[in-house]
N, C-alpha and C positions, 0 to 999 in steps of 0.2 A: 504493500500500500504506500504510496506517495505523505513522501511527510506534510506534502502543501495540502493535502484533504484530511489529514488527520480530525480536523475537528468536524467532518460528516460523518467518519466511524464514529465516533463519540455519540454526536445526535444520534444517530442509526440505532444506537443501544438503550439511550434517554426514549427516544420514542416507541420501542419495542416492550421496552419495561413498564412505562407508563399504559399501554394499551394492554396489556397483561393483565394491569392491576384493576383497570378498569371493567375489563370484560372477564374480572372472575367469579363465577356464579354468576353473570349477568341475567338471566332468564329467571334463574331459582328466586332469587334475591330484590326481584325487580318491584320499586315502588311503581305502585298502582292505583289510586284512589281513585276518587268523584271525576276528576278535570279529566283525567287519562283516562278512564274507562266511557265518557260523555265525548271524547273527541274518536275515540275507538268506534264509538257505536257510528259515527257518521262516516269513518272510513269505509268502514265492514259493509254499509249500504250503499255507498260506489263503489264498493270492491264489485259488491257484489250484481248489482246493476246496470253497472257501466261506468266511465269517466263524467258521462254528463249530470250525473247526481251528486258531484261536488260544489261547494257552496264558493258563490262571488266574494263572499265577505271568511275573514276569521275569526277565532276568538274573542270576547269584549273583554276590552279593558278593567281592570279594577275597581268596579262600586261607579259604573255607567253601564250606558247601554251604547255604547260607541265601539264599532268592529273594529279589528285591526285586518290589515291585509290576510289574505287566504293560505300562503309562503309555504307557512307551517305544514296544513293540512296536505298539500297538495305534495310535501316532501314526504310526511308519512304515505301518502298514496300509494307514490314512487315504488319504496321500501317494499309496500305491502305486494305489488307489480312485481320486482325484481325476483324477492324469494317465494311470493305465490302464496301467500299465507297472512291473515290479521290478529297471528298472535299480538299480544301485548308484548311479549320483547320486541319482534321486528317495527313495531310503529317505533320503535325508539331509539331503532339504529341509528336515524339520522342524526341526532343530539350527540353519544359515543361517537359517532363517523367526528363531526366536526370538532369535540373537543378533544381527540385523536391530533387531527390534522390543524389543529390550532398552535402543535408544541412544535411543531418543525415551521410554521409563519412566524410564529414570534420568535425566534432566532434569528432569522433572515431578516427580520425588523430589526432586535437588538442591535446586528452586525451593522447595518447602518451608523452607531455611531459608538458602538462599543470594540474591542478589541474581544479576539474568538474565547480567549477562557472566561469573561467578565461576562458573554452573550451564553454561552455553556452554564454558566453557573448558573445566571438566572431564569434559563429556560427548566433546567436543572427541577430548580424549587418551584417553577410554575408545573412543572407536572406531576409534583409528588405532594401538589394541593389538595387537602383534606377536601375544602369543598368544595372544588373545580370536579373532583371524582367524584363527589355525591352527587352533582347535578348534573353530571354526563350519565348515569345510572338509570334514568327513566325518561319520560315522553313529555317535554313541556314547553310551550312556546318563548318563553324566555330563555332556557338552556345556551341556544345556541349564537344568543349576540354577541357575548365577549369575541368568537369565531369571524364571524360579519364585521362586528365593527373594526376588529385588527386590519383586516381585511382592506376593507374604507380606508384605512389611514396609512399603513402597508404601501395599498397603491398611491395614493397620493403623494405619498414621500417620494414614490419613484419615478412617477410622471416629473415631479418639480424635478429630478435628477437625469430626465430622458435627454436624449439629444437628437437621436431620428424619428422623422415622422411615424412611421409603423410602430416603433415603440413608445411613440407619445400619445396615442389613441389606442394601445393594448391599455397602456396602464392607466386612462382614464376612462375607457369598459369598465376591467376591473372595478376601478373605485365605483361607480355605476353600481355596478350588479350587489357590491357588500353594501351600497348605501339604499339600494332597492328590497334588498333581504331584510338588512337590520331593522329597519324603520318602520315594518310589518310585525315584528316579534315581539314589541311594549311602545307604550304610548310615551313616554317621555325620550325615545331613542327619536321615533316619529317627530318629536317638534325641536329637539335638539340638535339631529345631525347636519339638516341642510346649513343651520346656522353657521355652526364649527367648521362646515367645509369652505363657507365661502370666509370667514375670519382667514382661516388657513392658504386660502388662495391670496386673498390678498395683502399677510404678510407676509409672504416666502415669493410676492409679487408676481404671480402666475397665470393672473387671466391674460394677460397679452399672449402668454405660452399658448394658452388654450386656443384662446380666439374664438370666433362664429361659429366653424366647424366641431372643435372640439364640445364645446356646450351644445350645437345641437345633438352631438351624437352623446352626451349623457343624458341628455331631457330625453331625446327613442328610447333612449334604453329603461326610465324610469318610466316610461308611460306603457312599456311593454308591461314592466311587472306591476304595474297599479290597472292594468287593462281591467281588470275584475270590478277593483270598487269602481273608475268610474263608471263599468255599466252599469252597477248595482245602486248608482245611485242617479242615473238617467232614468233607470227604469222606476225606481220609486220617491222620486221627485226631491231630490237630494238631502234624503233620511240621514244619512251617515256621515252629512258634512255640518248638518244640524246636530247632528250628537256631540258632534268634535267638539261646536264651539261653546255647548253644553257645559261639556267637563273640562275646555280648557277655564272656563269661567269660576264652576263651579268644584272641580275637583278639590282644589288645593281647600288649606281648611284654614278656618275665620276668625276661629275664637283663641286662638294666639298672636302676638303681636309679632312686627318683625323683625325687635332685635332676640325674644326667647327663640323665631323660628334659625336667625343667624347663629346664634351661638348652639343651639341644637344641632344643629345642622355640624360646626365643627367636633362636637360629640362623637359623631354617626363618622364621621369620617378618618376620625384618629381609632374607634373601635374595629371599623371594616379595615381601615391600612395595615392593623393587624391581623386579625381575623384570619385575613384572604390570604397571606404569606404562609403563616404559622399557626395555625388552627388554636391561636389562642385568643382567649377572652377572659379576662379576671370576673369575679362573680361579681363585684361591685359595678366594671366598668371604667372604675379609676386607671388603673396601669395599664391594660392593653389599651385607653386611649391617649394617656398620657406618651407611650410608646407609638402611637399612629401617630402623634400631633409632630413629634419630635423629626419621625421619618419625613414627615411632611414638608413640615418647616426646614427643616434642615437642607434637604434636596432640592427643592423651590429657592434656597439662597443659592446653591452651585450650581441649577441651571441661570438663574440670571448672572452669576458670575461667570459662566459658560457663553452664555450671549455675547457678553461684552469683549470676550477675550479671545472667543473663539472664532479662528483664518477660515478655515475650510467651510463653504458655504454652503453645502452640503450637511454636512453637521449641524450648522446652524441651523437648518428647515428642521431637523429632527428635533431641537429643543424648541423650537416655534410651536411645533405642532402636540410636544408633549403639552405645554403651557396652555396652548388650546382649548386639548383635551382636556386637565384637568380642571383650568379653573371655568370654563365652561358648562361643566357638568358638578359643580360646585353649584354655582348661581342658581342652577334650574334647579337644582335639590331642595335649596332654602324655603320654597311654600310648601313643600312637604314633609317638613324638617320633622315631624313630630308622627307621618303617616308610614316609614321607611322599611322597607321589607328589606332582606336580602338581596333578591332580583333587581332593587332602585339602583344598586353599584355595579350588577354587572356590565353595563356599556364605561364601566372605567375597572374591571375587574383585571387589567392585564398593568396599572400604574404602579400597583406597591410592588409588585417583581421588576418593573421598570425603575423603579425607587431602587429598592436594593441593588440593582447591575448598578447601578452610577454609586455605589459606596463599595462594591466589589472593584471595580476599576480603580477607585481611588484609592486603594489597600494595595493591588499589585502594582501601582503606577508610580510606588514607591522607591525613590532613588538610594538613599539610605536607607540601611536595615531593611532588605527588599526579604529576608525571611521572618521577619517581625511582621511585615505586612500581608505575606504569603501565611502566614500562623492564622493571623487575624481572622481574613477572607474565611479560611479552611473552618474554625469555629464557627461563624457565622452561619455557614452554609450547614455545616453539622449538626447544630444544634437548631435551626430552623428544620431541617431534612428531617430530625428523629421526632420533633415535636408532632410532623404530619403522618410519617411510618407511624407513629403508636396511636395516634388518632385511627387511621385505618385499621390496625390488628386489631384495635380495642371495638373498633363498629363489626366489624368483619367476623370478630370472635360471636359476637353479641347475638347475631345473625345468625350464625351457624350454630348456636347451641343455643337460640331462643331465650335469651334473656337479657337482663338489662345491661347494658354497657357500663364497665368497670374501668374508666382510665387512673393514669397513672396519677400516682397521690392525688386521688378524687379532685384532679381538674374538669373545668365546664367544658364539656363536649355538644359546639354546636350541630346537631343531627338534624335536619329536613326530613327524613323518611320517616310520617305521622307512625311515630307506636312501635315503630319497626315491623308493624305488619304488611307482608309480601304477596305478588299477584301466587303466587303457590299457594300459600296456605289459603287466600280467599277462593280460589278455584275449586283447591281442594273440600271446602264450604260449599260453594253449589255443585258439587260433584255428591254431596252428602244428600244435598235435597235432590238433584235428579234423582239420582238410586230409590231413595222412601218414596217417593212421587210413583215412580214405576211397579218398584218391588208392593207399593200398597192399592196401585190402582188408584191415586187420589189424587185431585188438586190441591197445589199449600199457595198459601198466603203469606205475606214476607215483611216483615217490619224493621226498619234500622236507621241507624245514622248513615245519610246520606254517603259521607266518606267511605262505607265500607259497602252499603246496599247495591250502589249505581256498577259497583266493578263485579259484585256475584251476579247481578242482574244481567251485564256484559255475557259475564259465562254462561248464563243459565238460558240466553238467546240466541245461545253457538246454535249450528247445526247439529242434530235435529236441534230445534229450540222446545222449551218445558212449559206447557200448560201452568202455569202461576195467577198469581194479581198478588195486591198489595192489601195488607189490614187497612179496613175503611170503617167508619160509621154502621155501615149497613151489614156489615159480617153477621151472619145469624145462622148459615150451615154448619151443623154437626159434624160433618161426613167430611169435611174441608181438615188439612193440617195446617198447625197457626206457625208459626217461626219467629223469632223476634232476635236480633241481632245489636250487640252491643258490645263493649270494649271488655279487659277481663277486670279494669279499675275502675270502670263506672257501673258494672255489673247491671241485676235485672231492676236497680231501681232508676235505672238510664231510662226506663221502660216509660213511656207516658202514662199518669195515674189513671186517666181516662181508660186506657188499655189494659192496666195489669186490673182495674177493677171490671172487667169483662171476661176476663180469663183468670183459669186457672195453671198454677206452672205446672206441668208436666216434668219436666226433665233439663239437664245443664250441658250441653254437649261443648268439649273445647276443641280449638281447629288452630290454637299455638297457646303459647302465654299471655296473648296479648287480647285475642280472640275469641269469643263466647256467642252461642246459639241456644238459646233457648226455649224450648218447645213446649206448647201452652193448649191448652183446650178450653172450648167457649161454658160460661156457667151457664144453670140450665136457665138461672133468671138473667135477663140482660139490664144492665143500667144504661140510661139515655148515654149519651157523650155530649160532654159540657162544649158550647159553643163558642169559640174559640174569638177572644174580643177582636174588632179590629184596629188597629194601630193606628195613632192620628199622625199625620206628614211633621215636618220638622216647620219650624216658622222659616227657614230657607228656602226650604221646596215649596212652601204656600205664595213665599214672594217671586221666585225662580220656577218656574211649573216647569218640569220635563218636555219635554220633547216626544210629539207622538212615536212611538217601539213600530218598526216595519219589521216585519219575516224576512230572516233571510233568502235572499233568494239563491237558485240552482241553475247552472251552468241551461240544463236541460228547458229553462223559464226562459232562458234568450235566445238560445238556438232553435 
């Protein structure tokens, strides 16, 4: 092997390992709830139908009724196409595929202005991210922006770095297509990117680069992949651009001010700058953010010392466009400062491993004492690397022997996967009620918390699908099996009182630790069911009225 490639064996081996880690048990293991088993059911009936049963619109956005692009579904589609099947793993290959193929872009990013061990390193600790592999694990349309949006910015750097024509409209495709993906997968990627693209253009001073040409051929390329909404909103008198302006209005929240939302907001962002490197989080909140504030800061003064200092113009577009990035998606964060999931930092989820390569380059960039600095680095990297290895054994064990996750000297383990209950053992749940359904001859009725009912439901609509309904009001047959589903810590008093005072329990069936079926029969007297109040609107919504909800519409509704 050529010592001048030595550092693609290295990635070769970074990338192999990381997808190892990813896809192990993936199928067994695979989280499956409400969202995934409701976007399953819509595949499985254009799998099964044909391509034109797929919807113009995507997913809605968070606490609206505003769709985001279709991207998503139509990638799971694909999947479902390729290997011929709508299991629940395969709709989620494409999530795994790109946060796969996201650890070999962000090197070839780093390498833009990093030196190869400093790019090595930090792609290094981006792959042996605790929660980069939890969210590459299942089916969700956020998963896969950190991937897009590198992507976006990736090519942009190297448009501004092009010199011939043919490669100055490859790389501004590219940016095109990550900026036509991302901005389909969450709604603040959607009002954020075009901004940061055009900031980005015109300090690294590039629209003349571009020219008439060049923007039109990004505006084809974005009106290729928004082709869906705008039909879907020609055809219903433009529903979905009334949502938008809906919850850009109304989303963000009111009853905080905005310097609690500003300094909130730097909270959120000194806890995730840790979080996302090093799977830690103090239980107070104090020191992993005090430890993101520092990263923060710290790095923010050597890229502006970097500006100033820094010949090669080239390099310089790379810390333009970092500064962009972050504090761009800073500002946007601030009305949301107090609503912040997870998912709100993935369109900057690839910055604190960009944070770290700029203090890894400064450690080996060391003239004196260049093994004091090499020492450093090596720590750094080591003890970030074990923080995330033991975060994985410690879920991974959890997993595989069904119980609660034990990290080491009982630090906080942030976990996504609701309960740690898996599409296996809920299959293996309606696998229980198909059989008694058959082997007794009987319809059952099914009762549950959402999160676990809508994914047995999935299974239980597989081919053949199962004679079922759901516990209602009017249940009054005998002859009927009742089922009521709930957690194994919120147990049968999870159970609505309405309900458990109509039945009697029968029996406790468990399908993990986490998991409880409980099987119930009707008393012979029935009690009414208490009528359920209705809820009065917020004095927002009474000043702000929504927006009349259109059906989504189906490919097949245009053609």
């Amino acid at each position: 092997m050529s010592k001048k490639y030595w550092d693609y064996f290295i990635l070769a081996v970074i990338v192999l390992l990381a997808a190892a880690v990813r896809l192990y048990h993936f199928s067994d293991w695979l989280y499956f709830a409400m969202d995934q088993a409701r976007d399953a059911m819509l595949i499985r009936e254009a799998y099964d139908n044909g391509i034109s049963n797929l919807p113009l619109l995507g997913p809605r956005a968070a606490g609206t009724f505003l769709r985001l692009g279709p991207i998503f579904y139509y990638f799971q589609f694909l999947s479902a196409k390729i290997f011929n099947s709508t299991d629940p793993a395969v709709l989620a290959y494409p999530d795994v595929f790109f946060s796969i193929l996201s650890i070999p872009l962000f090197y070839f990013f780093l390498r833009i202005y990093f030196q190869k061990t400093s790019s090595l390193l930090g792609t290094a600790i981006f792959s042996a991210s605790f929660i980069a592999i939890q969210y590459a694990r299942f089916a969700w349309n956020p998963n896969a922006i950190p991937f897009w949006i590198l992507l976006t910015f990736f090519a942009l750097l190297k448009f501004s770095q092009s010199k011939r024509e043919k490669e100055k409209y490859a790389w501004l495709s590219a940016m095109a297509v990550g900026w036509g993906v991302a901005s389909q997968l969450h709604f603040l990627v959607f009002v954020a990117l075009p901004i940061l693209i055009i900031i980005s253009l015109a300090w690294n001073r590039n629209f003349k680069k571009m020219g008439w040409k060049g923007a039109g051929l990004v505006i084809l390329i974005l009106l290729i992949f928004y082709m869906p909404v705008i039909l879907s909103d020609l055809k219903t008198g433009g529903d979905n651009a009334k949502q938008f302006i809906f919850a850009l209005k109304n989303k963000p929240q009111t009853e905080y001010s905005i310097s609690q939302k500003f300094f909130q907001n730097f909270i959120n962002h000194g806890n995730y700058y840790t979080l996302y490197p090093t799977s830690y989080i103090s239980r107070t909140g104090k020191i992993s953010m005090l430890a993101g504030l520092v990263l923060i800061f710290a790095t923010l003064l050597k890229i502006f010392w970097g500006l100033k200092e820094e010949k090669d113009e080239e390099k310089k577009s790379f810390l333009r466009v970092v500064y962009v990035w972050f504090f761009g998606f800073f500002f946007l964060l601030i009305p949301f400062a107090f609503q912040v999931r997870p998912r709100f930092f993935f369109p900057v989820f690839f910055l604190p491993f960009v944070f770290f390569a700029f203090w890894f380059d400064w450690a080996l960039k060391w003239k004196k004492k260049k093994h004091l600095g090499k020492a450093l680095a090596a720590i750094v990297f080591l003890g970030v690397f074990f923080l995330n290895s033991e975060a994985i054994r410690t879920w991974y064990t959890s997993l595989a022997k069904e119980k609660d996750p034990e990290p080491w000297m009982g630090r906080m383990l942030v976990i996504q996967q609701f309960q740690n209950v898996t599409a296996t053992q809920l299959e293996n749940l309606a696998g229980y009620l198909r059989e008694r359904s058959a082997d007794e001859e009987k319809i059952f009725d099914l009762h549950g918390n959402m999160t676990y009912r809508v994914p047995v439901q999935y299974f239980l609509e597989a081919d053949p699908p199962v004679d079922y309904g759901l516990i209602t009001k009017s249940d009054t047959d005998p002859s009927k099996l009742y089922f009521a589903m709930t957690s194994d810590k919120d147990g049968y008093d999870a159970v609505p009182a309405d309900i458990r005072s109509k039945f009697n329990l029968v029996a406790a069936h468990s399908f993990s630790y986490r998991l409880k079926l409980f099987e119930m029969e009707l008393k012979a007297i029935q009690p009414e069911f208490k009528k359920e109040k209705k809820t009065e609107s917020s004095e927002d919504e009474q000043k702000t009225p929504r927006p009349r909800r259109t059906e989504r519409l189906k490919w097949e509704e245009i053609l």
